[in-house]
C-alpha positions as a LaTeX table, in Angstrom:
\begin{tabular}{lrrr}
\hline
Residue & $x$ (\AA) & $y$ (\AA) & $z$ (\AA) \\
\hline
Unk1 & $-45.90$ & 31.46 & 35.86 \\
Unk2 & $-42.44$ & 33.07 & 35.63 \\
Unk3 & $-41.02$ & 34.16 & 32.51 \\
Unk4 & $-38.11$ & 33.18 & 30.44 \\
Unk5 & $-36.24$ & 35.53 & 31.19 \\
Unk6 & $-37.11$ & 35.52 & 35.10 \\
Unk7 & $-36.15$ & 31.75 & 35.57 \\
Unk8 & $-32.93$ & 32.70 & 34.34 \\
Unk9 & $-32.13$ & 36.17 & 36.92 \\
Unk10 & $-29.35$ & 36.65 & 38.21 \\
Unk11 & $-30.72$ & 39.79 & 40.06 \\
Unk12 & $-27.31$ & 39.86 & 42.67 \\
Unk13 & $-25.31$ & 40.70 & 39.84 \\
Unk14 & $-26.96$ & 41.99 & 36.68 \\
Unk15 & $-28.61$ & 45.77 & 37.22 \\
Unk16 & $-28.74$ & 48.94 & 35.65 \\
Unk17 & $-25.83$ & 50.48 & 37.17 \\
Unk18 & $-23.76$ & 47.27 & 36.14 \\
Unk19 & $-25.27$ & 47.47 & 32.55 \\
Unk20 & $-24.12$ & 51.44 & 32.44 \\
Unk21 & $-21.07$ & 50.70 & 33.06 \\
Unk22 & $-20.64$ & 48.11 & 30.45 \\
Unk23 & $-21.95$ & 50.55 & 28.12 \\
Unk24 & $-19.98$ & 53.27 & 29.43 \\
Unk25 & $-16.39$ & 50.68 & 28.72 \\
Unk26 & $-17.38$ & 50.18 & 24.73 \\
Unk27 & $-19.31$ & 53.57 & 24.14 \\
Unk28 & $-17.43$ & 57.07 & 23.92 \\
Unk29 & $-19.69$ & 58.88 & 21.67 \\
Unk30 & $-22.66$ & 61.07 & 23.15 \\
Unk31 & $-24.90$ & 60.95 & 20.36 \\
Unk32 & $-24.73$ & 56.88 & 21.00 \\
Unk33 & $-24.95$ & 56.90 & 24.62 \\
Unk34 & $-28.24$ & 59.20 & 24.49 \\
Unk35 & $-29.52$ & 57.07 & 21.68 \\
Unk36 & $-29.03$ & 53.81 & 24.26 \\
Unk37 & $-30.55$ & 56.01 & 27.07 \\
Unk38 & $-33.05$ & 56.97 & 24.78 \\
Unk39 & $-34.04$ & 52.87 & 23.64 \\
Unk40 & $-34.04$ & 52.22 & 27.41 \\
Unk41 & $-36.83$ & 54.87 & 28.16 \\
Unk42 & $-39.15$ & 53.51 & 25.22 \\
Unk43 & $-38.18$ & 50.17 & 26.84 \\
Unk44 & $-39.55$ & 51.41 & 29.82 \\
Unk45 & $-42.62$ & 52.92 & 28.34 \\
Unk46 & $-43.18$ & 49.88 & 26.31 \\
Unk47 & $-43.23$ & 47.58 & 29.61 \\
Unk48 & $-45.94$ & 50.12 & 31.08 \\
Unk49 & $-48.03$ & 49.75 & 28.25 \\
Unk50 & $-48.02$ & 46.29 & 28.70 \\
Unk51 & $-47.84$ & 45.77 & 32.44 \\
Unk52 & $-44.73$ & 43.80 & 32.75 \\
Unk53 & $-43.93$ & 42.98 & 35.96 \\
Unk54 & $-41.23$ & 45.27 & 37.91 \\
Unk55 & $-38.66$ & 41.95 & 37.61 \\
Unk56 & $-38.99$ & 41.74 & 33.76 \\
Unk57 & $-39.35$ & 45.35 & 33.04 \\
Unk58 & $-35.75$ & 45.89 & 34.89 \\
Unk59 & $-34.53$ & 43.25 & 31.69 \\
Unk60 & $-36.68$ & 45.23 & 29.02 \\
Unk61 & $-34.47$ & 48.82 & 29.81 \\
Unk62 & $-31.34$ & 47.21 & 30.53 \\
Unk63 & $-31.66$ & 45.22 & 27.03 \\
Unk64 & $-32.54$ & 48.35 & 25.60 \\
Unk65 & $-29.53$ & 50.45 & 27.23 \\
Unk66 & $-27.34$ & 47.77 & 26.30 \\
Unk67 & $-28.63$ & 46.98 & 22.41 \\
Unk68 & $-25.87$ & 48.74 & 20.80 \\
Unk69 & $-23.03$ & 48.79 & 23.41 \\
Unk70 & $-20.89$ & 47.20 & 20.90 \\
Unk71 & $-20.92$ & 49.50 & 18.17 \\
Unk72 & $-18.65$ & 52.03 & 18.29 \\
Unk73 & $-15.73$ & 49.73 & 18.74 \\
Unk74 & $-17.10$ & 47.10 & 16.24 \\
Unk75 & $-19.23$ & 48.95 & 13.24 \\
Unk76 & $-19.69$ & 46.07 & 10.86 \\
Unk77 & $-23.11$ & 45.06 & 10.35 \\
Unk78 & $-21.74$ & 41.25 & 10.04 \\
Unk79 & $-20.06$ & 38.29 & 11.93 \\
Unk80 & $-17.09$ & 40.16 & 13.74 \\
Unk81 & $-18.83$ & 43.40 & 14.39 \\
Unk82 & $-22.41$ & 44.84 & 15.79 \\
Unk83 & $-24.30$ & 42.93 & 17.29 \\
Unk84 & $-22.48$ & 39.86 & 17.28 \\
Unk85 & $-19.68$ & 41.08 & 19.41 \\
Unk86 & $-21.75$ & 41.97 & 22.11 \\
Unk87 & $-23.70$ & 39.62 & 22.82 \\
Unk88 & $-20.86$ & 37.47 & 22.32 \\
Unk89 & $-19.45$ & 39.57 & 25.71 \\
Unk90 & $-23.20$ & 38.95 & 27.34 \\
Unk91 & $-22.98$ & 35.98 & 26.85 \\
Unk92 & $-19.80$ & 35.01 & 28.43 \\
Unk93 & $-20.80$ & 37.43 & 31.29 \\
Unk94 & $-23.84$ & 35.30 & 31.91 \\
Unk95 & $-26.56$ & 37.03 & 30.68 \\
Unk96 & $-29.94$ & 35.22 & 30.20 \\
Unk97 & $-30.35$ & 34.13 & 26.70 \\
Unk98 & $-33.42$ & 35.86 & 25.96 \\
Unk99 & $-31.61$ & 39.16 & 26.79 \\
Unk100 & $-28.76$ & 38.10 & 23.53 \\
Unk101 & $-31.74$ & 37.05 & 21.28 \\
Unk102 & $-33.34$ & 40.39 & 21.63 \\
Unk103 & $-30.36$ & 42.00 & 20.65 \\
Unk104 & $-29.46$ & 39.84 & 17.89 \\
Unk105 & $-32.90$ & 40.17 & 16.61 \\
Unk106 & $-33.05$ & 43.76 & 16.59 \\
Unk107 & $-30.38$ & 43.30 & 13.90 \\
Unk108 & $-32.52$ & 42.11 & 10.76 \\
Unk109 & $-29.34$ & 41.13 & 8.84 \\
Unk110 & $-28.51$ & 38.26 & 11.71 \\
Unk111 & $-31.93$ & 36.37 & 10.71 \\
Unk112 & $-32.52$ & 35.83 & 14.34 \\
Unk113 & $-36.46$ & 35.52 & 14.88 \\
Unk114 & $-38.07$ & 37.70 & 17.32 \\
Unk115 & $-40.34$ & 35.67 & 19.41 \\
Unk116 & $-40.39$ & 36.98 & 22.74 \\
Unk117 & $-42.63$ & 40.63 & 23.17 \\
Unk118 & $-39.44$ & 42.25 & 24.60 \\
Unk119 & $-37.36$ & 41.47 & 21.08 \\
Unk120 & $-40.12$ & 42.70 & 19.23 \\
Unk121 & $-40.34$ & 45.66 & 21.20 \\
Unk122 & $-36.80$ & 46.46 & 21.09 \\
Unk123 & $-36.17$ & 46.03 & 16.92 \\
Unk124 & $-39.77$ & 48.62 & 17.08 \\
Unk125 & $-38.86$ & 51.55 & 19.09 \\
Unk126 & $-34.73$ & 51.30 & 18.27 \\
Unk127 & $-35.47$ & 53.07 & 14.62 \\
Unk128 & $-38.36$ & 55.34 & 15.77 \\
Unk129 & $-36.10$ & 56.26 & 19.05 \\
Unk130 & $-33.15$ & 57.91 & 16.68 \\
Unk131 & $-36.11$ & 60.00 & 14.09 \\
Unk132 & $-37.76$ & 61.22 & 17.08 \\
Unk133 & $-34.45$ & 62.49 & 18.87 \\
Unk134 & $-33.57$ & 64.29 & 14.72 \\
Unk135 & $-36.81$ & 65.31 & 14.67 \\
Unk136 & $-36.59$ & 67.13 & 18.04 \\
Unk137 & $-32.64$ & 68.15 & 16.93 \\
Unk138 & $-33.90$ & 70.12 & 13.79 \\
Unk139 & $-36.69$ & 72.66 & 15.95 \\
Unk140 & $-35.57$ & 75.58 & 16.49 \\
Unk141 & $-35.83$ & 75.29 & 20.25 \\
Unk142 & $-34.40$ & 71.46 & 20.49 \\
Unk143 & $-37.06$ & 70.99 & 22.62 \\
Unk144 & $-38.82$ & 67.28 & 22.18 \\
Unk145 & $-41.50$ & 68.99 & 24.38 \\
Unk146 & $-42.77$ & 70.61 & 21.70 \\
Unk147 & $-42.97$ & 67.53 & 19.43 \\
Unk148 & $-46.03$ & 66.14 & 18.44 \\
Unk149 & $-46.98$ & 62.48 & 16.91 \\
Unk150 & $-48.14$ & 63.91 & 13.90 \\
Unk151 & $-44.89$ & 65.80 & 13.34 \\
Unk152 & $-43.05$ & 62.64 & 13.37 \\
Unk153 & $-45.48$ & 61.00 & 11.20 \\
Unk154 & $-44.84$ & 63.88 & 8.95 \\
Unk155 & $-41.18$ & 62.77 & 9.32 \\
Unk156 & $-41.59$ & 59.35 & 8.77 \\
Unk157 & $-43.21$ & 60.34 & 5.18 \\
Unk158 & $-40.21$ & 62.54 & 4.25 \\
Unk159 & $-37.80$ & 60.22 & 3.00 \\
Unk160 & $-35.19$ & 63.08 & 2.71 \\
Unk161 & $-35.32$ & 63.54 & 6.52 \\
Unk162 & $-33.29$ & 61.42 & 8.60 \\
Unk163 & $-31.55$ & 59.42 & 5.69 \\
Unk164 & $-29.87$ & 57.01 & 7.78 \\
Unk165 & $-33.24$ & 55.81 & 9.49 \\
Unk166 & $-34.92$ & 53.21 & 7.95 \\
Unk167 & $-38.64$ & 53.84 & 7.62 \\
Unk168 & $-39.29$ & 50.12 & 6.77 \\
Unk169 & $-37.85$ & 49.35 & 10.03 \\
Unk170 & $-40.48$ & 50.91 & 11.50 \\
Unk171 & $-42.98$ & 49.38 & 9.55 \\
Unk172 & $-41.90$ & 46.07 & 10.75 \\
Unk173 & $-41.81$ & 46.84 & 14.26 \\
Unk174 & $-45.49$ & 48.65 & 14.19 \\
Unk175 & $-46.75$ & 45.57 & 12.40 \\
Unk176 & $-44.99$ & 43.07 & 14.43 \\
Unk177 & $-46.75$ & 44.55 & 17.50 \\
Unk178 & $-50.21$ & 44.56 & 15.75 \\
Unk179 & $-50.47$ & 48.12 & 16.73 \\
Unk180 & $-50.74$ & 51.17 & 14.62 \\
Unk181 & $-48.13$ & 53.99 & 13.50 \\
Unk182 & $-49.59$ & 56.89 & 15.48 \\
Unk183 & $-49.60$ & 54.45 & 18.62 \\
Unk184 & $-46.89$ & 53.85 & 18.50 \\
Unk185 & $-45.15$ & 56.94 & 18.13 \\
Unk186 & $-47.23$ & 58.22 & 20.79 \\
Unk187 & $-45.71$ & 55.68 & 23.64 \\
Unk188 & $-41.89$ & 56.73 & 22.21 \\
Unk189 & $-42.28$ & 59.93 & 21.90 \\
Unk190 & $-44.21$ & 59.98 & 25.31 \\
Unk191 & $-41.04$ & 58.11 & 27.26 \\
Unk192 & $-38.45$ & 60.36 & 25.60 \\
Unk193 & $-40.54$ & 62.96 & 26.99 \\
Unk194 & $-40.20$ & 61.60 & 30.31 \\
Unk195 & $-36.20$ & 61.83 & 30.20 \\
Unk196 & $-35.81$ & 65.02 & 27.87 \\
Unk197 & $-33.61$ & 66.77 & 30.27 \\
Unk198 & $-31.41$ & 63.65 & 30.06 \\
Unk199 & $-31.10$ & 63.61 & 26.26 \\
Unk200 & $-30.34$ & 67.56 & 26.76 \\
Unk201 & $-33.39$ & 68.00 & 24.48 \\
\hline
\end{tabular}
């Protein structure tokens, strides 16, 4: 049986090289462009784990390239800024809906539910994604190579670490995909891994 979101593909004109570009229009600022490129790979990782199909696992990165596309030009965590803006421009380019309700989802303040796997997979790994990339940042060889799950776990316990990341985020996300913390650092940290030279760490 064929998923939500492949009754509703558009394949012809939605891909990752569209979705970069998109990105790419709205986004300036390196640090958010690896962070999207960064959500994408644990996208990626996250639809190995679970054996998605090829189809749907093309929808799981580009949702996760494109989750914060809108941000830089539109910072306000409310009606008129991120994410509302967004997928406000997603959806009058046609994407499918369950693309926009994964990204408005991620965003706990728009009290859209997260009932599909890919939207709770996408509000888990977004936090996690940014303290694994500090955590990497603050080694003395940058190198997420050399970053272990239990150093991030270490991380995740130091609340001065990584202000801006919210550890009860990641709480959520672990418990919403009834899997455990270490697990789930270890499939992150494992697909950032996989695309270190592309986050230049």
């Amino acid at each position: 049986m064929a998923s939500a979101i492949e009754k509703e593909l558009r394949p012809d004109k939605f891909n990752r090289e569209q979705a970069w570009s998109l990105l790419n229009e709205y986004t300036l600022s390196a640090s958010l462009l690896n962070h999207a490129l960064a959500v994408e790979s644990a996208m990626n990782g996250y639809a190995r784990h679970y054996n998605i199909d090829a189809e749907e696992a093309k929808w799981w990165a580009i949702t996760g390239l494109l989750h914060d596309f809108d941000y830089e030009k539109f910072p306000e965590l409310a009606p008129g800024g991120h994410p509302y803006v967004g997928c406000q421009v997603l959806q009058d380019l046609g994407y499918p809906p369950p693309v926009t309700e994964a990204i408005m989802g991620h965003a706990l303040y728009s009290g859209v539910a997260r009932t599909t796997l890919m939207a709770k997979v996408l509000f888990a790994v977004d936090e996690l994604s940014g303290l694994i990339v500090a955590t990497a940042l603050v080694r003395p060889d940058k190198s997420l190579a050399q970053v272990e799950v239990r150093s991030v776990e270490k991380k995740i316990k130091d609340k001065a670490f990584a202000r801006g990341c919210n550890r009860d985020d990641i709480k959520l996300g672990v418990e919403e995909l009834g899997t455990t913390l270490s697990a789930h650092i270890e499939v992150v940290l494992r697909s950032l891994q996989s695309i270190s030279e592309t986050l230049s760490l």
